[in-house]
N, C-alpha and C positions, 0 to 999 in steps of 0.2 A: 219598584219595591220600596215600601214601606221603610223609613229610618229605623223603627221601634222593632219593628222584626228583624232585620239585621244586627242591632245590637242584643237585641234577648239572645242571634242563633251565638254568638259571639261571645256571651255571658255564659252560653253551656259547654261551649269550647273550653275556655276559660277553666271554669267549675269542673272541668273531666280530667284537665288537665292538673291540676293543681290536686286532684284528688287522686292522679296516677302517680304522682311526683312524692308523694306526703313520704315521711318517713315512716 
């Protein structure tokens, strides 16, 4: 598996999270 695709799936984890969390 590809580093770069792992960290982009990682980046959208990330980005969903942080957008679930927001005030």
């Amino acid at each position: 598996m590809p580093k770069s695709r792992f960290s982009a799936q990682i980046d959208l984890v990330r980005g969903d999270f942080e957008e679930k969390t927001k005030p």
